[in-house]
C-alpha positions as CSV (number, residue, x, y, z in Angstrom):
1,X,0.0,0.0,0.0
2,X,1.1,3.7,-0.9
3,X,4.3,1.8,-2.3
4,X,4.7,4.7,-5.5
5,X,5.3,7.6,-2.7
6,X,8.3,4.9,-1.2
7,X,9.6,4.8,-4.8
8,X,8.1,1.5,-5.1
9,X,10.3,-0.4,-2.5
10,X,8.9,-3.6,-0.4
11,X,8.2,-2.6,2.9
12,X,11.6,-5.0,4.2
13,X,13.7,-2.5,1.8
14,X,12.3,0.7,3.8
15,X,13.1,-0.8,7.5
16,X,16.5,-1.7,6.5
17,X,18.3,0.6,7.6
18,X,15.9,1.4,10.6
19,X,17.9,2.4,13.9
20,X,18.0,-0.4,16.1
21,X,18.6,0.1,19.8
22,X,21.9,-1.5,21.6
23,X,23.7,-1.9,18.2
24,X,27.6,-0.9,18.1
25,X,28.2,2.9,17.5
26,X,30.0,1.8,14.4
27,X,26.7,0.3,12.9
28,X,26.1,2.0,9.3
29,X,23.0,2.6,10.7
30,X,24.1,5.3,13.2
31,X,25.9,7.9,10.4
32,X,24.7,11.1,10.7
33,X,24.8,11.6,7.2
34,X,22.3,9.2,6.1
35,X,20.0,9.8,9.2
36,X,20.2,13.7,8.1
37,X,19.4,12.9,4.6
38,X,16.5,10.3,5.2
39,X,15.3,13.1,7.3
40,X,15.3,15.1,4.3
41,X,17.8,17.8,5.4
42,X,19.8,17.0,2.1
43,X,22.6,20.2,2.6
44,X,23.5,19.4,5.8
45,X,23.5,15.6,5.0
46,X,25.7,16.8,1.8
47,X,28.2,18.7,4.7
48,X,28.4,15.5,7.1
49,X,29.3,13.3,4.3
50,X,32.3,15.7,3.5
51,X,33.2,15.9,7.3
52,X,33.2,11.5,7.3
53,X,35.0,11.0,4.4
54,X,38.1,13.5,5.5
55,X,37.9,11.9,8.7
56,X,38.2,8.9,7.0
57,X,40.8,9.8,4.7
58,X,42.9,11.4,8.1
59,X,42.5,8.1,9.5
60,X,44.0,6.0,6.5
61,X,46.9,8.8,6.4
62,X,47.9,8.5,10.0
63,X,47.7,4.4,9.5
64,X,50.1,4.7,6.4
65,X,52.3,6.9,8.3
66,X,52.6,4.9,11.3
67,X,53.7,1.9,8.7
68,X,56.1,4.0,7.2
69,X,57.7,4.5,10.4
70,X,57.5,1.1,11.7
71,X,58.8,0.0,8.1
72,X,61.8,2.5,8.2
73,X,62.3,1.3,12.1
74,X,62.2,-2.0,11.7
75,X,59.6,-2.3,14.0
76,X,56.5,-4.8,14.1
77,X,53.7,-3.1,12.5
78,X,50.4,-4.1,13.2
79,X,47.8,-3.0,10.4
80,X,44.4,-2.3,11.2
81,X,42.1,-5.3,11.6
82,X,38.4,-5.5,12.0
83,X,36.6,-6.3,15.2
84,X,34.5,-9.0,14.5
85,X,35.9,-10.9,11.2
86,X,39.1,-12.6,10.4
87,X,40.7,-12.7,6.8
88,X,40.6,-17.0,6.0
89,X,39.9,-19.3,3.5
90,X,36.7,-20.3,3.6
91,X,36.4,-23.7,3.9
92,X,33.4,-24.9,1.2
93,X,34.7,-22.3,-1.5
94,X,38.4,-22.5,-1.0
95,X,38.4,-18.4,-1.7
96,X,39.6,-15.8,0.9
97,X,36.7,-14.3,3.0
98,X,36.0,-12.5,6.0
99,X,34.3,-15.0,8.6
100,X,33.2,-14.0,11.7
101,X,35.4,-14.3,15.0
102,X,32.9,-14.1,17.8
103,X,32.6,-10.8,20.4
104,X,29.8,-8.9,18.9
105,X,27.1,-10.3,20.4
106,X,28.5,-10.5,23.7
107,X,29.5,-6.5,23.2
108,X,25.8,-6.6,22.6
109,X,24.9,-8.9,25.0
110,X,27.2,-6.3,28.0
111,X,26.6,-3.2,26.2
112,X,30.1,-2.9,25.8
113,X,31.3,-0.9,22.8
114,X,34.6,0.3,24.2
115,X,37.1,-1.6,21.4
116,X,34.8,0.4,18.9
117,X,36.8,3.3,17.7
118,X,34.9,6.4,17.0
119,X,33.9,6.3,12.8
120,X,31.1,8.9,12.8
């Protein structure tokens, strides 16, 4: 019903992307950018995009440097690694995927976000 003003998406593709409480503050779900444009408030959603990606592109610097150091050191360096998944073969295809590790749900579980770093 009323799908043509949703432009024609399924009611499951609108409540995608629906906050959910008690979900990690790196979720996609919490970026400001697409919560101010869904809310319609397309300049300032256009603004917050620009402040995440330079944040983003700060954060990749600082990494890079930080190897370049450790590389000209010869010091360990240890790259950035996600939370939650682990780089491996996966076992049926034989291809390299990320598979889950375990510790989000207890995070969830204890409300306990504090190896999140801060994205948004």
């Amino acid at each position: 019903k009323y799908a043509e003003n949703m432009y024609y998406f399924s009611e499951l593709a609108l409540t995608l992307n629906a906050p959910e409480g008690g979900t990690a503050p790196t979720d996609s779900r919490w970026r400001p950018d697409q919560r101010l444009m869904e809310n319609g408030r397309w300049d300032e959603a256009n603004a917050e995009k620009q402040r995440l990606e330079e944040k983003q592109r700060l954060s990749r610097k600082r990494r890079e440097a930080e190897a370049a150091r450790a590389t000209e050191d010869g010091t360990p360096y240890d790259p950035y690694k996600p939370l939650w998944f682990e780089r491996k073969k996966d076992p049926v295809t034989q291809e390299l995927t990320h598979i889950y590790k375990g510790g989000y749900w207890e995070s969830k579980e204890k409300q306990d976000w504090t190896l999140c770093p801060d994205i948004f």
